[in-house]
MDTraj code that builds the backbone (N, CA, C; nanometers):
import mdtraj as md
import numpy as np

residues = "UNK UNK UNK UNK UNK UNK UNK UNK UNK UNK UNK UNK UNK UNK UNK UNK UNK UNK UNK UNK UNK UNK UNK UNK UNK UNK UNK UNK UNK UNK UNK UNK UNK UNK UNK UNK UNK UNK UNK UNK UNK UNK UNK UNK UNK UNK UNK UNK UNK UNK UNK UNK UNK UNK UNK UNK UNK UNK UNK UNK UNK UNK UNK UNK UNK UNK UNK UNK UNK UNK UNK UNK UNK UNK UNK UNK UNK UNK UNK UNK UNK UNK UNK UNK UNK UNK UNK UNK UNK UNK UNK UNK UNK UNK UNK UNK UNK UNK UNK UNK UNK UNK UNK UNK UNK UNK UNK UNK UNK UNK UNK UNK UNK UNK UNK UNK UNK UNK UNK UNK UNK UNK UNK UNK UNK UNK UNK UNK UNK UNK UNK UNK UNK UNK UNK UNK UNK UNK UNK UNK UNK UNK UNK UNK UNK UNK UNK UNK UNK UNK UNK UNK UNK UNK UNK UNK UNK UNK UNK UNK UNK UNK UNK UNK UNK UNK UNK UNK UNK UNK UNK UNK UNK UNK UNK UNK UNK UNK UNK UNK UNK UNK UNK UNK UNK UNK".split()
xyz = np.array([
    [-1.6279, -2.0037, 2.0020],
    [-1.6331, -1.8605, 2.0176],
    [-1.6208, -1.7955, 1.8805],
    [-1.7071, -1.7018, 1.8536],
    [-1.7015, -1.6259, 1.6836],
    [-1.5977, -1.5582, 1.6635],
    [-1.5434, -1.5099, 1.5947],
    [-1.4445, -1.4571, 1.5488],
    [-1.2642, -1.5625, 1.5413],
    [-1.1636, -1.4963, 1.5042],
    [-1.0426, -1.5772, 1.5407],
    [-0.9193, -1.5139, 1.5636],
    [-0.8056, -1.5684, 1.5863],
    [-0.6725, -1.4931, 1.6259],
    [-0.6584, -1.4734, 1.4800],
    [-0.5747, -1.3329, 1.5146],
    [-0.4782, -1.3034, 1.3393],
    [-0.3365, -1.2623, 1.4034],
    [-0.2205, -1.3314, 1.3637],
    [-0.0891, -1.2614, 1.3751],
    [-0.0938, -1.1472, 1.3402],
    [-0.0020, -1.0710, 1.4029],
    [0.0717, -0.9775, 1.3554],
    [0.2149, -1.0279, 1.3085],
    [0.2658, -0.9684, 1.2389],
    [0.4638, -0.9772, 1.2219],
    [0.5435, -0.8926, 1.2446],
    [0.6430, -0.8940, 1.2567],
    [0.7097, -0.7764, 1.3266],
    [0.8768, -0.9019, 1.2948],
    [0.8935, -0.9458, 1.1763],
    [1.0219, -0.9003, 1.1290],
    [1.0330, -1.1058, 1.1644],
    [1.1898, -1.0929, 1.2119],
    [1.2133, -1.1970, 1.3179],
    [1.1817, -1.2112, 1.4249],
    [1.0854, -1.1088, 1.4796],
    [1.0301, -1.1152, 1.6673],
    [0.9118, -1.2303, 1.6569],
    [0.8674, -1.2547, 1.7625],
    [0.7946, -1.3325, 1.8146],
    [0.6128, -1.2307, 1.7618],
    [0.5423, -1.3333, 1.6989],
    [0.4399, -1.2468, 1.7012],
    [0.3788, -1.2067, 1.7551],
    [0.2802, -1.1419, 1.8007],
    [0.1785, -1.0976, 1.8875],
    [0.0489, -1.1376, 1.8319],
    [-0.0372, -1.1644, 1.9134],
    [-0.1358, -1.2360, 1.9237],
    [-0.2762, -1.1221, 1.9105],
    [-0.3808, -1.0847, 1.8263],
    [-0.4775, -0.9831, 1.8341],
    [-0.5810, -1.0423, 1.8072],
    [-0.7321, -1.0186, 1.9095],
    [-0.8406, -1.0197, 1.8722],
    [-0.9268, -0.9808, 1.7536],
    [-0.9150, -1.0516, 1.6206],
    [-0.9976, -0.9669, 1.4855],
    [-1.1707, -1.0064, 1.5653],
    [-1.2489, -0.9191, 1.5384],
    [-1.3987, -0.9662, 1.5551],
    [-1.4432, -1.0204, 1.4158],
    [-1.5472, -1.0794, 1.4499],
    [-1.6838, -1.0819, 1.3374],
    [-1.8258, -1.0232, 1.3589],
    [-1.8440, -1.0502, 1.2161],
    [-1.9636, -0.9588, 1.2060],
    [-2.0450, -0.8874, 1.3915],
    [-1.9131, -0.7814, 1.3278],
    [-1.9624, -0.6425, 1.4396],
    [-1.9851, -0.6687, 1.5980],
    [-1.8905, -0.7913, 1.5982],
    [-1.8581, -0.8174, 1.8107],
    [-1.7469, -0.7394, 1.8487],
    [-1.7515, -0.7143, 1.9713],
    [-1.6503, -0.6346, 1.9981],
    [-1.5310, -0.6623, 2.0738],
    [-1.4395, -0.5528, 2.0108],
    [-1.3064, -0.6261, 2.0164],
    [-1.2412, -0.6311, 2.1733],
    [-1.1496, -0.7624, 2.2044],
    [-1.0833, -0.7858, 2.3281],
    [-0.9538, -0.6584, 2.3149],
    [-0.9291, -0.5884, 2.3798],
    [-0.8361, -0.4759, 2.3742],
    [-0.6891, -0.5662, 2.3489],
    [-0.5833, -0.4738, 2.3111],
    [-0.4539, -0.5412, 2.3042],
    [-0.3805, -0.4637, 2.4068],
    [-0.2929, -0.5445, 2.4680],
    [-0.1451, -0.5201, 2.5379],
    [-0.0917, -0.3530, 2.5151],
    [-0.0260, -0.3000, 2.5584],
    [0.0710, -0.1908, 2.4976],
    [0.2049, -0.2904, 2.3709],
    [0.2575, -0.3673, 2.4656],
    [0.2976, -0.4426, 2.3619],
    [0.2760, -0.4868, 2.2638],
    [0.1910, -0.5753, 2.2591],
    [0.1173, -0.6411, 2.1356],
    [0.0599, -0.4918, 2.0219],
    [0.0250, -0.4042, 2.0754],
    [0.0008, -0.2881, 1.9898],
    [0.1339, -0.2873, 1.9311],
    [0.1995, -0.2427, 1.9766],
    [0.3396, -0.1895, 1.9155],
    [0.3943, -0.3168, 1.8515],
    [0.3391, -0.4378, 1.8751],
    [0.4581, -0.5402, 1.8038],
    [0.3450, -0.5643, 1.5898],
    [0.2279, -0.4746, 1.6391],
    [0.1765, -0.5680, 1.5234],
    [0.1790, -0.4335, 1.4483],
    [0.2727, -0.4949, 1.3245],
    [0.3080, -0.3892, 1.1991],
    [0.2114, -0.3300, 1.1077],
    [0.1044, -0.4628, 1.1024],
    [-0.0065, -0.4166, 0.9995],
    [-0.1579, -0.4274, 1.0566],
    [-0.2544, -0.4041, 0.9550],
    [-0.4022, -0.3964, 1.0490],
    [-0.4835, -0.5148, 0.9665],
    [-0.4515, -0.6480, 1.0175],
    [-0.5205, -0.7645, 0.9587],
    [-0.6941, -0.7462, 1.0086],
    [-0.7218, -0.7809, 0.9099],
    [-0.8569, -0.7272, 0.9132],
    [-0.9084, -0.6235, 0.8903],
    [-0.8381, -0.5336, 0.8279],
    [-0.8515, -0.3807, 0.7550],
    [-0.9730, -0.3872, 0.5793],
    [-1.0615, -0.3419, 0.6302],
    [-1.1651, -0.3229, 0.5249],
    [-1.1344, -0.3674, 0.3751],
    [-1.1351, -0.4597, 0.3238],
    [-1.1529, -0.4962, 0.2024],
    [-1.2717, -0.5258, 0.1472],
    [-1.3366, -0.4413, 0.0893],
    [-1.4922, -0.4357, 0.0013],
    [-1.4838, -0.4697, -0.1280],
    [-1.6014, -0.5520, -0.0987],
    [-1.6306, -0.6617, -0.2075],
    [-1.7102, -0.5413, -0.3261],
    [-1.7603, -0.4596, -0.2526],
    [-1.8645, -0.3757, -0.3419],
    [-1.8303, -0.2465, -0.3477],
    [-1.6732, -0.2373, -0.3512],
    [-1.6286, -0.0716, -0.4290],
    [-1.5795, -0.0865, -0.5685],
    [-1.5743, -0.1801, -0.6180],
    [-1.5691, -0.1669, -0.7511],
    [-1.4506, -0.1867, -0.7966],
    [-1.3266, -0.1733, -0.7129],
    [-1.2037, -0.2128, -0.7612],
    [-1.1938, -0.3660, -0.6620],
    [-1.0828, -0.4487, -0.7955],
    [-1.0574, -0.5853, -0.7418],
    [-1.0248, -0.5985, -0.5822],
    [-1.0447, -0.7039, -0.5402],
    [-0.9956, -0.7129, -0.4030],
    [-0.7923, -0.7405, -0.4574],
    [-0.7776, -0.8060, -0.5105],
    [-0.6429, -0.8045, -0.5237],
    [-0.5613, -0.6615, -0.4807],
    [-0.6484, -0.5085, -0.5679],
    [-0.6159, -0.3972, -0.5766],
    [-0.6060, -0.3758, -0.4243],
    [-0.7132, -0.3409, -0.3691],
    [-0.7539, -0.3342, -0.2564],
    [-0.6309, -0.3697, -0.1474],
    [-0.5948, -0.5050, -0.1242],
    [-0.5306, -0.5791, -0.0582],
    [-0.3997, -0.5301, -0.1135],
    [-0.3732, -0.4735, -0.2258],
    [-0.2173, -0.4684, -0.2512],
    [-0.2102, -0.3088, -0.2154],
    [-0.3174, -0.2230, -0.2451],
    [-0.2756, -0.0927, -0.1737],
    [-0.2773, -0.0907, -0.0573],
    [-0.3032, -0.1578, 0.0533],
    [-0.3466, -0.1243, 0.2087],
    [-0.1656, -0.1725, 0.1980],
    [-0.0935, -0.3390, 0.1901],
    [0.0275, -0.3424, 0.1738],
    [0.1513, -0.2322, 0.1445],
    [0.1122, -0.1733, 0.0671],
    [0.1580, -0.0673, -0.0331],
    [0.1772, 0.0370, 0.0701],
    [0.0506, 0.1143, 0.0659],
    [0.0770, 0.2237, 0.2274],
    [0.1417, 0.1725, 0.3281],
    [0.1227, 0.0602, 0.3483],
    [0.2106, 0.0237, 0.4991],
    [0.3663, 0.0578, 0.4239],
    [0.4229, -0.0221, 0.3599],
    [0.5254, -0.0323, 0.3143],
    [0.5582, 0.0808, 0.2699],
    [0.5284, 0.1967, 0.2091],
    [0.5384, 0.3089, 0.2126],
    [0.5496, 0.3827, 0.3632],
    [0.5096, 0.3840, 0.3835],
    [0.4803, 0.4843, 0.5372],
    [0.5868, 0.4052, 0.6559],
    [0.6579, 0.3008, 0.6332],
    [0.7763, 0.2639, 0.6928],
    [0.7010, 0.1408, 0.8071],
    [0.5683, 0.1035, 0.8134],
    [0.5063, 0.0334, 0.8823],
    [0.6016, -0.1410, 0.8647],
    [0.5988, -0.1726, 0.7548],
    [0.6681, -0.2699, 0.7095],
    [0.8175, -0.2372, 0.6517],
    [0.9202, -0.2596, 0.7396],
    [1.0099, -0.1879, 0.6901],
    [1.0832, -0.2977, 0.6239],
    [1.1809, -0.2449, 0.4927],
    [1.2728, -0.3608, 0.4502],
    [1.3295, -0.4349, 0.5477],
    [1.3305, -0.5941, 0.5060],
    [1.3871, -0.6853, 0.5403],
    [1.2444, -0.7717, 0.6078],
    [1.1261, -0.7010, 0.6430],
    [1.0394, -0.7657, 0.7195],
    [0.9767, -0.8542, 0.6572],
    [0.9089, -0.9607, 0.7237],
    [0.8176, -1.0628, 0.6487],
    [0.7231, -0.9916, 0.6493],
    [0.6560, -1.0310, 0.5225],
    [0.4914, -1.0432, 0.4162],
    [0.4418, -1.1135, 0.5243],
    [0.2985, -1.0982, 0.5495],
    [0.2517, -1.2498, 0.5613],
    [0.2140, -1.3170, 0.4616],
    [0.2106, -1.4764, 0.5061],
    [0.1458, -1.6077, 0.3673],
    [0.0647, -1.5877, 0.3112],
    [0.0519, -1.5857, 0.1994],
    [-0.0445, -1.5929, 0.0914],
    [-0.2025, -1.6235, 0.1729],
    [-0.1672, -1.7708, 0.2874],
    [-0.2602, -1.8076, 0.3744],
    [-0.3105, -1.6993, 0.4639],
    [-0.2392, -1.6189, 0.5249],
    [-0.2389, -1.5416, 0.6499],
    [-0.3292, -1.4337, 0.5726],
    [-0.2668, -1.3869, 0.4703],
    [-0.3488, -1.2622, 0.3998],
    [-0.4940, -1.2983, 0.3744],
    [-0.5023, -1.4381, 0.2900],
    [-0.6570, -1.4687, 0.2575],
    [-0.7393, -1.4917, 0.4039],
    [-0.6891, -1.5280, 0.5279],
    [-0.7815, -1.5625, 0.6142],
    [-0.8144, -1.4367, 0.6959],
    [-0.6925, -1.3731, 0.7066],
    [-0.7144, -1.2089, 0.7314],
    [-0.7626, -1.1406, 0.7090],
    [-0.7834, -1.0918, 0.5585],
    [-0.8939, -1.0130, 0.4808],
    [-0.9876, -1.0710, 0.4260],
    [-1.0169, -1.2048, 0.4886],
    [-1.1514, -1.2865, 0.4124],
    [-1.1589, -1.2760, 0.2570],
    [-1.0793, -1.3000, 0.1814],
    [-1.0379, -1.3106, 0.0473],
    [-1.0424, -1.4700, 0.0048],
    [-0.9729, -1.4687, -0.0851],
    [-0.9592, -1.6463, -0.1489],
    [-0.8170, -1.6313, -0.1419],
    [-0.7590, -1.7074, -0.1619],
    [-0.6266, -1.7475, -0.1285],
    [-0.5447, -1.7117, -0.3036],
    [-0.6191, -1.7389, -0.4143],
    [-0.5763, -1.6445, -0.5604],
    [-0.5490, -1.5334, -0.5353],
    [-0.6740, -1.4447, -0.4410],
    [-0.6505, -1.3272, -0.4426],
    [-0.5315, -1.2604, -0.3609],
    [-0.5164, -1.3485, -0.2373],
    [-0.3640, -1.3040, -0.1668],
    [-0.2704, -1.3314, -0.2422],
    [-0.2436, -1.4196, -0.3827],
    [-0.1829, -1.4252, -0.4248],
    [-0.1423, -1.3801, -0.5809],
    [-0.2695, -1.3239, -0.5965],
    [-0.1860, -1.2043, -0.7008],
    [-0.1974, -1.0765, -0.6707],
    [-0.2415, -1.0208, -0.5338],
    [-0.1786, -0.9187, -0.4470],
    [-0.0402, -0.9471, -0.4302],
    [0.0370, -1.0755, -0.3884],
    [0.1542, -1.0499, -0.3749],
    [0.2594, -1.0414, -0.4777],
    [0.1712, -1.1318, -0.6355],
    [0.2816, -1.1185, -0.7235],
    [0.2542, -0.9561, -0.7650],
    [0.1087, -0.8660, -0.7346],
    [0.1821, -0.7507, -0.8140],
    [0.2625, -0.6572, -0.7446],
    [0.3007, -0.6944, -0.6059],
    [0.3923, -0.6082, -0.5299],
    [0.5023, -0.6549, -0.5541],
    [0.5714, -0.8148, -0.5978],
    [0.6606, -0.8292, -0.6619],
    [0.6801, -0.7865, -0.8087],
    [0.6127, -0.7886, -0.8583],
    [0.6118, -0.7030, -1.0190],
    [0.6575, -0.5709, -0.9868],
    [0.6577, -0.5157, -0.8909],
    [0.6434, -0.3864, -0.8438],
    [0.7763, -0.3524, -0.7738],
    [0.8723, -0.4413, -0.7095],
    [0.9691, -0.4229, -0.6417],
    [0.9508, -0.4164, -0.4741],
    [0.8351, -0.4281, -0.4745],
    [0.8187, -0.3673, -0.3285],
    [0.8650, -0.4590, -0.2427],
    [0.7958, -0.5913, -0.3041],
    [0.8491, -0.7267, -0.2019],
    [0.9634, -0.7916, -0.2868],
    [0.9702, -0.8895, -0.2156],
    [1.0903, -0.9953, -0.2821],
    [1.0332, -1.1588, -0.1867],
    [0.9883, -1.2462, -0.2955],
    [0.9146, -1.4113, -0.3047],
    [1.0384, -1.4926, -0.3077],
    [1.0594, -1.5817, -0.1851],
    [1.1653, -1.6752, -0.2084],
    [1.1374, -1.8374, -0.1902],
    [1.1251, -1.8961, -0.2428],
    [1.0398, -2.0606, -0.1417],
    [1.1624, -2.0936, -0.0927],
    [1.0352, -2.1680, 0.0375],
    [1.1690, -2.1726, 0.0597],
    [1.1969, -2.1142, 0.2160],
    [1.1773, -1.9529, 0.1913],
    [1.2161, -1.8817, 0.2944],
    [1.1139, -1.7266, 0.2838],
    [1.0090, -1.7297, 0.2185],
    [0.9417, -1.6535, 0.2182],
    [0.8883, -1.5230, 0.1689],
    [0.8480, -1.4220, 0.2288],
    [0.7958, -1.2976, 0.1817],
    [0.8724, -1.1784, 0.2170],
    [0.9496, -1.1635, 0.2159],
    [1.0345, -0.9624, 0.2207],
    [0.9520, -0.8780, 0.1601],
    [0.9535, -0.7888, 0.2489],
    [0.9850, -0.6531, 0.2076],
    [1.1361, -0.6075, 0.1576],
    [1.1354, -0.5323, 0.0037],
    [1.2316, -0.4666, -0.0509],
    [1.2696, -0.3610, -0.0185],
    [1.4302, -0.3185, -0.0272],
    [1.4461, -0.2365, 0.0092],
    [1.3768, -0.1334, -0.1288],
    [1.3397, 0.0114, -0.0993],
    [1.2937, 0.0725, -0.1960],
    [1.2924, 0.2508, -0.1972],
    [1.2754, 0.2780, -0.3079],
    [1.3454, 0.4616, -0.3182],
    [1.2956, 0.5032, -0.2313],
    [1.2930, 0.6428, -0.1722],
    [1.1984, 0.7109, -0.0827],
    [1.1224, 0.7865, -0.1840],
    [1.0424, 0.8774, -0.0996],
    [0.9237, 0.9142, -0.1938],
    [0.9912, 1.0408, -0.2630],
    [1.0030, 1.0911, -0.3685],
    [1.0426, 1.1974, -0.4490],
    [0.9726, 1.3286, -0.4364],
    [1.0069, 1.4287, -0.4093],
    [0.9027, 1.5352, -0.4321],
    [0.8840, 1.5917, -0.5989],
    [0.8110, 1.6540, -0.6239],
    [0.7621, 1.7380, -0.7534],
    [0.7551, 1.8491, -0.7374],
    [0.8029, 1.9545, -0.7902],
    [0.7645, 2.0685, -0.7788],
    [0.6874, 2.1146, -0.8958],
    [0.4978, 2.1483, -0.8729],
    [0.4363, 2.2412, -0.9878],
    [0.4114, 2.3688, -0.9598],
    [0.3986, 2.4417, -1.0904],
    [0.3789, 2.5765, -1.0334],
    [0.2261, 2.6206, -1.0140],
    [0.2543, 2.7464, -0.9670],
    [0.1057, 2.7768, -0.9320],
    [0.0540, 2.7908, -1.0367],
    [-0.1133, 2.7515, -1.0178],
    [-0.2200, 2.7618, -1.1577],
    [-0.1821, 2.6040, -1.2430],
    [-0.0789, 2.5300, -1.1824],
    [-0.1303, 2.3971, -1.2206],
    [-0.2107, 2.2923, -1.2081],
    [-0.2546, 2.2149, -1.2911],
    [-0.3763, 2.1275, -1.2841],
    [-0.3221, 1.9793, -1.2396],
    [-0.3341, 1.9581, -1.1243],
    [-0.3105, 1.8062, -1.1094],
    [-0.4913, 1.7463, -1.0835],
    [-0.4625, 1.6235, -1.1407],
    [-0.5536, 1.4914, -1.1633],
    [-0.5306, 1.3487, -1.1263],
    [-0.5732, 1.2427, -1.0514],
    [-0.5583, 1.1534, -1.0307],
    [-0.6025, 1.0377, -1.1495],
    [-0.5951, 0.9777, -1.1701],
    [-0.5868, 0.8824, -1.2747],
    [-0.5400, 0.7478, -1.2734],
    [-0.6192, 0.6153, -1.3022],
    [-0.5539, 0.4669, -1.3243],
    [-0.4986, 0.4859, -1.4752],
    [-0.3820, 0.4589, -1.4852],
    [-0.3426, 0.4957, -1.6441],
    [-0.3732, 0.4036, -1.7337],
    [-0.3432, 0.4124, -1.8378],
    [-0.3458, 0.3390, -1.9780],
    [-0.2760, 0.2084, -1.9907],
    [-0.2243, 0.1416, -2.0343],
    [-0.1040, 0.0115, -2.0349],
    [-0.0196, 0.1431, -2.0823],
    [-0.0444, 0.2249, -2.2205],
    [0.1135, 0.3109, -2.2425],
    [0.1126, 0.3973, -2.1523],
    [0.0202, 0.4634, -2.0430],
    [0.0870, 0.5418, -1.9419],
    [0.1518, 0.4611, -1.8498],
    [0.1249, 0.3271, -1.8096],
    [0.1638, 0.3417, -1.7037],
    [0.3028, 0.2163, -1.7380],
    [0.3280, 0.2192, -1.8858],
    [0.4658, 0.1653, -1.9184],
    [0.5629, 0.3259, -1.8614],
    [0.4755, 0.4681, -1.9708],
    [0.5727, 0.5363, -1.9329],
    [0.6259, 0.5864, -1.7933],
    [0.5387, 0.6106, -1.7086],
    [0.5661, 0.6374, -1.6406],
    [0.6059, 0.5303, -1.4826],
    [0.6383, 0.3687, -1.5496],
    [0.6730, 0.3427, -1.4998],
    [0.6385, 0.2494, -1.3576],
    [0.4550, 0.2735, -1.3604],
    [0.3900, 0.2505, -1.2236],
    [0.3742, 0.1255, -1.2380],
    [0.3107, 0.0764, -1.1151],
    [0.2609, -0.0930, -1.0842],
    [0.1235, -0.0497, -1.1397],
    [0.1106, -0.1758, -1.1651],
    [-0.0395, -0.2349, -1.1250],
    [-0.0925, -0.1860, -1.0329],
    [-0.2517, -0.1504, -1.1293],
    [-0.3573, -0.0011, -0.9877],
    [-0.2951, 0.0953, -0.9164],
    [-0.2057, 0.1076, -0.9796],
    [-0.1313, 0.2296, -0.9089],
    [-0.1755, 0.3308, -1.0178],
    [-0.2639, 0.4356, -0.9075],
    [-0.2939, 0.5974, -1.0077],
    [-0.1880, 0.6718, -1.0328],
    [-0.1689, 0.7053, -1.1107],
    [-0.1221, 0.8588, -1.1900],
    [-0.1658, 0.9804, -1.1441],
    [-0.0543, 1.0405, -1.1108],
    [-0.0990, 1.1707, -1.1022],
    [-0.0227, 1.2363, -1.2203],
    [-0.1586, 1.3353, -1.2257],
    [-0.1122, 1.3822, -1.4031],
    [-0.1124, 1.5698, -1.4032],
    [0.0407, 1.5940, -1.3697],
    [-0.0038, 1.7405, -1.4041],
    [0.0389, 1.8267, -1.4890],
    [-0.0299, 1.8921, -1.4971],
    [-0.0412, 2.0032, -1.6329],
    [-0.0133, 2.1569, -1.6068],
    [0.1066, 2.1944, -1.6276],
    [0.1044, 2.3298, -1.5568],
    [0.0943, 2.4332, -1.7198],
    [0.0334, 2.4904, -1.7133],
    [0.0233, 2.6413, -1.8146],
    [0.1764, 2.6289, -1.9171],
    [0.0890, 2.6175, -2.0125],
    [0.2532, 2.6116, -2.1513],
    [0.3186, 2.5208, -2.1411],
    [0.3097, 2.3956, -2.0752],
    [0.3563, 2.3023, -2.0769],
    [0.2736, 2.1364, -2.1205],
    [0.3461, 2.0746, -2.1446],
    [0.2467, 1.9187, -2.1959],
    [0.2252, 1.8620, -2.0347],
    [0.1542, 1.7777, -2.0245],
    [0.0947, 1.7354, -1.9347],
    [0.2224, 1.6170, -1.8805],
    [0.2856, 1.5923, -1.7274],
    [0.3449, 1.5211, -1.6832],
    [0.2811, 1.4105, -1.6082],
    [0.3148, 1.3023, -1.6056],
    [0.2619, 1.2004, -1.5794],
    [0.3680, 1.1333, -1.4227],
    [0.3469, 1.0790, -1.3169],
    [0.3754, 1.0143, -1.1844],
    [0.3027, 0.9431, -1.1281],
    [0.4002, 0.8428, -1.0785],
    [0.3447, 0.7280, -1.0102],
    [0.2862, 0.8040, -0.8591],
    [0.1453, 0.7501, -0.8116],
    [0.1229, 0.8584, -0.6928],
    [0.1527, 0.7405, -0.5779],
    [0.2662, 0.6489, -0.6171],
    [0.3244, 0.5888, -0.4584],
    [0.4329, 0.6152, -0.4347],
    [0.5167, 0.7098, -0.5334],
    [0.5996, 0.7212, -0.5308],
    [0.6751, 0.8967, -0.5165],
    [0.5578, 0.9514, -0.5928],
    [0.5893, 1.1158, -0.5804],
    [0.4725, 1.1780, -0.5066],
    [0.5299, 1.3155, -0.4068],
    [0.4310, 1.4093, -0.3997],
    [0.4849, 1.5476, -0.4551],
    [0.3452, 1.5828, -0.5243],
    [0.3325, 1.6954, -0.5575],
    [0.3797, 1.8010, -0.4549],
    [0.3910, 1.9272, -0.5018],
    [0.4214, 2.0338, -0.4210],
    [0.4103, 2.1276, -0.4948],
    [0.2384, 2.1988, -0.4721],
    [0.2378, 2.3305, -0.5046],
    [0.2677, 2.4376, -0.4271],
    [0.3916, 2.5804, -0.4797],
    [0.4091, 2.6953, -0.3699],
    [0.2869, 2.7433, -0.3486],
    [0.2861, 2.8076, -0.2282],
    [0.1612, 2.8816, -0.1666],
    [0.1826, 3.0303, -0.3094],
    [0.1088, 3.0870, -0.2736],
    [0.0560, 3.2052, -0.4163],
    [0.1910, 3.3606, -0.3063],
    [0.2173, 3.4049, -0.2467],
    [0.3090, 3.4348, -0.2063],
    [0.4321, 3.4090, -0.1988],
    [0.4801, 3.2568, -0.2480],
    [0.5812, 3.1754, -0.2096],
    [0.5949, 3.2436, -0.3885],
    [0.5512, 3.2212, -0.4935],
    [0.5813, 3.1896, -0.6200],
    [0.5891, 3.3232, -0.6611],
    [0.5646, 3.4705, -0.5849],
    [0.5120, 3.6061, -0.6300],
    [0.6700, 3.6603, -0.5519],
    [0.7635, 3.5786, -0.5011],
    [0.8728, 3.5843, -0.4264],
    [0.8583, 3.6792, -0.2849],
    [0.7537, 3.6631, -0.2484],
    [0.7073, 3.7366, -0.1471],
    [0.8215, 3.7261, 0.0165],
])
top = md.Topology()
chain = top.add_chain()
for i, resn in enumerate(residues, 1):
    res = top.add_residue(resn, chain, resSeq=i)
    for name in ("N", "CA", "C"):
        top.add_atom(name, md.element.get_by_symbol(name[0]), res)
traj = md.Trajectory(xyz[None], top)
């Protein structure tokens, strides 16, 4: 039969079992359960032909989950294996997706005993003012020493009027411009 099973994880629970398709068959529906038990979306679009590495690719889809509380600290990664057969990758590439989320803090690599999720800051807000210029940006090696980011992680870079240009990690901060009433103390 075409296509194959992909785990889900969901911590120390028992996994759940999901239909991934291939090339464009359609999918066996899941459980209410099995929905709710599977943390991440194995088989989530990784393109060979957008121009950024698949490593990138594969470590931001991680990244948002783990951000957005999908993967919460303490949960298992999947294997280096699970990731490459999941996103149809090479098995290098699941694996320097995972060392740059360990470079990164996000996870924590143990042999042994596996893949964590780290515990990690929450997201920070920014406050710019109105008539500032924000920009997205992959930084420099010296931007993104200063400011601190992972690997393929963009910059957001803003520039408000009379001021030098500030630099943020965009997995970590959101911006917040006041509405034009909010800043006129309306």
């Amino acid at each position: 039969m075409p296509g194959e099973y992909a785990r889900g994880y969901a911590g120390g629970r028992a996994p759940a079992l999901s239909w991934r398709p291939r090339r464009g068959l359609l999918c066996l529906p899941l459980l209410p359960e099995e929905r709710a038990a599977l943390l991440y979306a194995p088989g989530m679009p990784v393109e060979p032909a957008s121009g950024w590495p698949l490593s990138a690719q594969l470590a931001q889809l991680l990244r948002d989950l783990i951000r957005s509380g999908q993967l919460a600290p303490g949960d298992r990664v999947p294997s280096e294996t699970d990731l490459a057969r999941e996103h149809d990758v090479s098995r290098d590439t699941a694996q320097r997706t995972l060392a740059v989320l360990a470079e990164e803090g996000l996870i924590i690599r143990r042999r042994g005993v596996g893949t964590i999720v780290a515990e990690t800051e929450p997201l920070r807000e920014v406050q710019a003012q109105p008539g500032a210029r924000i920009t997205a940006r992959l930084p420099s090696a010296a931007e993104r020493e200063l400011a601190e980011a992972g690997r393929w992680v963009p910059l957001l870079a803003v520039a408000s009027p009379g001021w030098p240009e500030q630099l943020y990690p965009a997995d970590r901060v959101i911006v917040v411009v006041p509405a034009a009433g909010e800043a006129a103390g309306e």
